[in-house]
C-alpha positions as CSV (number, residue, x, y, z in Angstrom):
1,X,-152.7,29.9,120.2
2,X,-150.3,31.4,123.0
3,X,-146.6,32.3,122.7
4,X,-144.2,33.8,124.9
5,X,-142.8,36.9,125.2
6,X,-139.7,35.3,122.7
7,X,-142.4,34.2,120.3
8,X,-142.5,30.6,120.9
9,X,-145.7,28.5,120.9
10,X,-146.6,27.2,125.1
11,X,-150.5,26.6,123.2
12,X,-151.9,25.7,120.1
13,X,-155.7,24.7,120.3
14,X,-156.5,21.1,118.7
15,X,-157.8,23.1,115.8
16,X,-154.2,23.1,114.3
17,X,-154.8,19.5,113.3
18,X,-157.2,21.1,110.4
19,X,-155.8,23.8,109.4
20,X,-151.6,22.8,109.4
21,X,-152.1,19.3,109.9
22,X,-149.5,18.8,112.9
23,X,-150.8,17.8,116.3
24,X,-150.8,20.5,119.3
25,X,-147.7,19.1,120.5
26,X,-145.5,19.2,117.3
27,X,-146.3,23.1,117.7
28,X,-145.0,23.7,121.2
29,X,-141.5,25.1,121.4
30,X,-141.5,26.3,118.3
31,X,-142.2,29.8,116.5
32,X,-144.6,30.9,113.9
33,X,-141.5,32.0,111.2
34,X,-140.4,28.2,112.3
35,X,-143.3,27.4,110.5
36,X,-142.9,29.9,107.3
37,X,-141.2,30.2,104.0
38,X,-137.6,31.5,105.4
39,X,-138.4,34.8,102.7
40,X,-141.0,35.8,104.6
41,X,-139.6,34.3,108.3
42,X,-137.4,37.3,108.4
43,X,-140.1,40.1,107.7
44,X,-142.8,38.4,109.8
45,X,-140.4,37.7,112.5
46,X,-139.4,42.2,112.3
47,X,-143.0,42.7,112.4
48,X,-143.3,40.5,115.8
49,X,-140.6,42.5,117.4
50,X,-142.2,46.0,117.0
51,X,-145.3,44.7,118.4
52,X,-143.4,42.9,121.3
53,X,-141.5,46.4,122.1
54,X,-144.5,48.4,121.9
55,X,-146.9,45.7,123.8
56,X,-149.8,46.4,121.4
57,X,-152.4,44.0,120.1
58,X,-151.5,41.9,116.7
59,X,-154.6,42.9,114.1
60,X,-154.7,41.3,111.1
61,X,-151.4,40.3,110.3
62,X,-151.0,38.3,107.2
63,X,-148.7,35.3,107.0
64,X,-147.8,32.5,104.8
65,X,-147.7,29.6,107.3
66,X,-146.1,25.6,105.4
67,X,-148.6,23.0,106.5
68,X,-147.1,20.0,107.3
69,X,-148.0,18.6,103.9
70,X,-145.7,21.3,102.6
71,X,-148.5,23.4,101.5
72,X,-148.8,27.2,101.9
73,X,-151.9,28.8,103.5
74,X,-152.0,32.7,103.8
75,X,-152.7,33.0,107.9
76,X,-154.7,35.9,108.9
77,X,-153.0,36.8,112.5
78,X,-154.9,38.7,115.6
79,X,-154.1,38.5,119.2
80,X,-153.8,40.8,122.3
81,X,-150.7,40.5,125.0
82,X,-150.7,39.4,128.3
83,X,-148.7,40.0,131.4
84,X,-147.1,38.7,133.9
85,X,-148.1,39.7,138.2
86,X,-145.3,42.0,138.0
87,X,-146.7,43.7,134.9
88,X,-144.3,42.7,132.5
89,X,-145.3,41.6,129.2
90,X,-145.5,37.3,129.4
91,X,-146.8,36.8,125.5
92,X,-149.3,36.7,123.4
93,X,-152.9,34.8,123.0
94,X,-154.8,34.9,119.9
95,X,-156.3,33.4,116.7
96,X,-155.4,32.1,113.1
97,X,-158.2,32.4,110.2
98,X,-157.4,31.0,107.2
99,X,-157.9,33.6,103.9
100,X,-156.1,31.6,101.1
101,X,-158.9,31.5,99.5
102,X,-159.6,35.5,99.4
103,X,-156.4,36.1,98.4
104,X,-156.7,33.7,95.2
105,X,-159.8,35.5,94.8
106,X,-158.1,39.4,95.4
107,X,-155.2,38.5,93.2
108,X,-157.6,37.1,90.5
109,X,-159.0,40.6,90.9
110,X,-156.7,42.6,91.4
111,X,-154.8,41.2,88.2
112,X,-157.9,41.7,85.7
113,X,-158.0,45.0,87.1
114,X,-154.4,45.8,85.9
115,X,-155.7,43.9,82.1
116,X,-158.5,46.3,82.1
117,X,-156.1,48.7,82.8
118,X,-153.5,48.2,80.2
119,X,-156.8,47.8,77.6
120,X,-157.9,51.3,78.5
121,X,-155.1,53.3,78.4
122,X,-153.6,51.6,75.2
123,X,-156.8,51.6,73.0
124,X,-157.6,54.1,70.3
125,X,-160.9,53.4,70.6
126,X,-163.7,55.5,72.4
127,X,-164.0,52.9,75.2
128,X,-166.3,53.2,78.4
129,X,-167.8,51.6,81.5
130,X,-171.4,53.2,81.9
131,X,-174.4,52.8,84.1
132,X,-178.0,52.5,82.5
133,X,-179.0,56.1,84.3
134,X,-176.8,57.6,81.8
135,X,-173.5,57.8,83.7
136,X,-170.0,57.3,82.8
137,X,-168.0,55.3,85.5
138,X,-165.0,54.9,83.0
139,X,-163.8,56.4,80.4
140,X,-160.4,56.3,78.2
141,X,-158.1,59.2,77.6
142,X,-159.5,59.1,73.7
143,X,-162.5,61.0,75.0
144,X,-160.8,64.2,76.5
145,X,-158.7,63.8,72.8
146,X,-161.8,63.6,70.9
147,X,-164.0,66.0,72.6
148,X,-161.8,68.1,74.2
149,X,-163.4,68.0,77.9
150,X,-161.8,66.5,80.7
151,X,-162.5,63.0,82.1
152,X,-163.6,64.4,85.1
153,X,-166.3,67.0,83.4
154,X,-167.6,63.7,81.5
155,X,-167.7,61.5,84.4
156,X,-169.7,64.4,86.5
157,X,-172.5,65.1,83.9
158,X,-175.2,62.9,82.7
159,X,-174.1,61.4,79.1
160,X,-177.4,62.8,77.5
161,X,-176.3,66.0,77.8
162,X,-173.5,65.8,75.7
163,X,-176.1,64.2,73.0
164,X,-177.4,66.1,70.1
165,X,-181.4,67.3,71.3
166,X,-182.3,65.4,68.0
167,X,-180.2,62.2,68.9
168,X,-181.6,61.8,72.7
169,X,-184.7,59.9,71.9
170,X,-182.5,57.4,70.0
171,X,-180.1,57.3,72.7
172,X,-182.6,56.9,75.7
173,X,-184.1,54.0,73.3
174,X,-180.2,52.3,73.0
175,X,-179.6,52.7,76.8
176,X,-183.3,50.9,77.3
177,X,-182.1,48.0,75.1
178,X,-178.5,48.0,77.5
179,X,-181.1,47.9,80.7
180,X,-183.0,45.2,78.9
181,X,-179.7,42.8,78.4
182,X,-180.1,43.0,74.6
183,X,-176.8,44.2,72.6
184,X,-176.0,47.5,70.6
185,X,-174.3,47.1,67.8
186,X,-173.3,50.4,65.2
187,X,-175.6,52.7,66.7
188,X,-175.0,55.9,65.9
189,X,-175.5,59.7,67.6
190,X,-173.7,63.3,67.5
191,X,-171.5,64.4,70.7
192,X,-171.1,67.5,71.5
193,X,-167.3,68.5,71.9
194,X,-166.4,71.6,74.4
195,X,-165.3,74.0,71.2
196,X,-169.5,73.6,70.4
197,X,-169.3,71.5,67.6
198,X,-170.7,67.7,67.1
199,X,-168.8,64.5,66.8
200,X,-170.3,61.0,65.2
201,X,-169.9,58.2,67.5
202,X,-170.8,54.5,66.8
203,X,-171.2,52.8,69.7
204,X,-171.3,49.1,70.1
């Protein structure tokens, strides 16, 4: 695409029959917020204007852009400015990329982040995410309560250490049956807390 300084189409490529479903020619004259949800017309349209004043390539800029079906497409926006021969700023020439789909896919994301989350910091539970080298990734704020070290010391050490001597050949035998894909369920070793003494912990 190509728009004037005053951010109005004078190009769109024939590839805007795909993606928006209006011919080239139903594009020219207008603007891209012409195009857009008017709650978003307004922000985009700000955005525009900063780059116009301070004549500096567009990167990424996301958009939600109406197809003419009426449905919305998130727009991924880059383009560089051009000038006229007395070296004042004509417009703009650049690209549109299509990311609905990765945004679906980082909100689906991003949202079972926030349930894992919630399930983490509201549990009672010991709960963890741990790698099969012995090393805590995750860990809930029951663990600092129960053991009296910080997350942080946790998360820094290798988990064996924190195992009884006489419960470490269990354990490396329950983290081989993780590695192996095959459940744990109520097995059983002693933690030791910061204040030297042992906790039981069934793990499943």
């Amino acid at each position: 695409w190509e728009v004037n300084a005053n951010g109005v189409y004078t190009y769109a490529s024939p590839k805007v029959r795909d993606l928006l479903g209006y011919e080239p020619e139903e594009i020219l004259g207008r603007t891209p917020s012409d195009l857009m949800p008017s709650d978003s017309a307004e922000r985009i349209l700000a955005i525009y204007q900063k780059y116009i004043l301070h004549q500096k390539p567009i990167n990424k800029m996301e958009r939600i852009t109406r197809c003419k079906d009426g449905q919305l497409l998130v727009l991924e926006s880059s383009g560089v400015p051009f000038f006229d021969e007395l070296g004042q700023l004509a417009g703009y020439r650049g690209i549109d990329r299509d990311i609905t789909e990765r945004k679906k896919v980082e909100e689906a994301l991003q949202a079972k982040t926030q349930e894992l989350d919630r399930y983490f910091t509201s549990s009672l539970d010991l709960l963890c995410i741990a790698d099969t080298d012995g090393y805590f990734h995750r860990l809930n704020p029951e663990w600092e309560k129960t053991l009296g070290y910080t997350l942080a010391e946790l998360e820094s050490r290798q988990l064996l250490e924190f195992v009884h001597p006489q419960d470490v050949e269990a354990t490396v035998a329950a983290i081989g049956q993780l590695k192996a894909q095959q459940q744990v369920q109520s097995f059983e070793n002693r933690y030791r807390c910061k204040d030297g003494s042992y906790r039981w912990i069934e793990w499943r």
